[in-house]
C-alpha angles and dihedrals in degrees: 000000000000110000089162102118131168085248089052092050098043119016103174098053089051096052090043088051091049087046097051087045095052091039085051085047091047097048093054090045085057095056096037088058084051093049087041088054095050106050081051090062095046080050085056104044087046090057090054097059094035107037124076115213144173115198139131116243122214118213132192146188153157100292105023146347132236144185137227133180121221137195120177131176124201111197103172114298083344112104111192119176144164124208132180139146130273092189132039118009125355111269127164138181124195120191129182099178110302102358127097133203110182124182108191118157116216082252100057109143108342087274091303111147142191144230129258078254106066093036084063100029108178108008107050107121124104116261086232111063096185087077089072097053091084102060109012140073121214114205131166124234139188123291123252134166126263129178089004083298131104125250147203118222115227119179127208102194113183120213102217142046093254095084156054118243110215131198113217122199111204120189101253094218094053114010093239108151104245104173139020127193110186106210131216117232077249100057094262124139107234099172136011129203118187132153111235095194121014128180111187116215104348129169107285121201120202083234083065094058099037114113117258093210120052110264085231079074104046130064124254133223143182118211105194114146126237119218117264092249104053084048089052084049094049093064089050086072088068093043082168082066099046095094104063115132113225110177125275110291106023112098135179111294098169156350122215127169106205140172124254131219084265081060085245122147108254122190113225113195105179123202136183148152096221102286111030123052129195121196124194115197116203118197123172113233138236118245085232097047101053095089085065100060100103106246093204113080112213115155112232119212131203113176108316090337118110121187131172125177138203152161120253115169107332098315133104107233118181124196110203129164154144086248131103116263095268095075088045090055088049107056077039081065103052089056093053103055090046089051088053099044085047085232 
């Protein structure tokens, strides 16, 4: 009998060929749980604008929990939903397409906040995927159940410091997203969303998504968008504030001017990457008010929000985003050095 192989004769050469080929294999495995990934997240974002629901959502983070409960109707293009607290004091929001009632008291949520996350569950990912392909990693997990349903695991795993990674459970029968866990550079969970109940397109009555408080009571909003390049145009207005360094990735979204509580006028300039955001609020001071501005920076954090403030030529500014300390630091930086320099 021949024994004699190509692996007998030349061993080497047999183990390197084996080792290119399962690299090879390896390295398309690796795509293909990117693509697979992928195609997961535009199934998600498709449910959420396809598929009705009533369910109440359970969030928590460092320093307490709540619960909301949420219907939303999806009639063709039209989105209508009604959202209000199940814990604390009473807050709704009612929505038909793109406006907005809300109804939230001086005393909502003992200053608690949340992410950019929960304010969009479960539609908070960009139209665009692509944008995420510079700073962010996709990878598929196990299954597990969640809200007596079963679920598929995606990872968004970011590639710098100046992020939050974030697992997504999507109901693997419909791609509805079920469950959210925002991660720590560190690998820490610093907020959980998760529905404890779900029923997926049930019948929806217009009593259901009738506002419990009179909308004499409520305030009201319109959420058209503007196109990208009136909102670029709008910082252009405030050139001293053209120079500010956001981390790779995030760009200018929008540009609002609004009213404190002081009734001031306050600059918003708004910045993300598709999933983060990042809003810096800019409010000239009063000559008798500067000795207030708290010299010392020191970033406060609630949940997954970080916010510094400081003073830069006479003016308030106010970093605040659903984005670990060290972005904040870094934008932070940027004004320093421009007070210093008296730009």
């Amino acid at each position: 009998m021949i024994t004699s192989t190509a692996a007998n004769r030349n061993p080497s050469l047999f183990t390197l060929r084996v080792m290119f080929a399962l690299a090879m294999a390896l390295g398309a495995g690796g795509a293909w749980a990117q693509e697979a990934a992928e195609q997961w997240l535009q199934r998600m974002e498709q449910a959420a604008h396809s598929q009705s629901f009533i369910g109440t959502l359970l969030y928590h983070q460092r320093g307490g929990n709540d619960a909301i409960r949420i219907i939303r109707q999806v009639n063709k293009d039209r989105i209508r939903e009604k959202v209000y607290s199940l814990t604390g004091s009473y807050r709704e929001v009612v929505r038909d397409g793109n406006d907005v009632w809300c109804y939230l008291p001086e005393d909502r949520d003992n200053g608690k906040k949340a992410s950019n996350v929960v304010n969009g569950f479960p539609d908070f990912l960009p139209d665009d995927l692509d944008i995420l392909d510079d700073h962010y990693d996709l990878r598929l997990g196990e299954r597990k159940r969640q809200a007596g349903r079963m679920c598929q695991k995606i990872s968004i795993i970011p590639r710098d410091k100046y992020r939050y990674g974030y697992d997504l459970y999507a109901d693997v029968e419909t791609g509805l997203l079920l469950a959210a866990d925002l991660i720590a550079p560190d690998g820490e969970k610093i907020e959980s969303y998760m529905f404890s109940d779900i029923s997926i397109n049930p019948e929806i009555k217009e009593t259901d998504l009738a506002p419990t408080n009179p909308r004499e009571s409520m305030v009201w909003h319109h959420d058209g968008a503007q196109p990208a390049s009136k909102l670029a145009a709008g910082a252009e207005n405030g050139p001293e504030w053209r120079s500010l360094t956001p981390p790779g990735g995030f760009h200018l979204a929008g540009v609002a001017m609004i009213q404190d509580g002081e009734q001031s006028r306050v600059k918003q300039l708004v910045y993300t990457d598709g999933l983060a955001t990042i809003s810096v609020f800019i409010k000239k001071l009063k000559e008798k008010k500067r000795h207030l501005i708290d010299r010392v920076k020191k970033i406060r954090q609630v949940g997954a929000l970080n916010a510094l403030g400081m003073e830069v030529r006479g003016h308030e500014v106010t970093v605040i985003g659903d984005v670990p300390p060290d972005a904040i630091r870094l934008i932070e930086g940027s004004l320093s050095q421009r007070a210093e320099a008296g730009q």
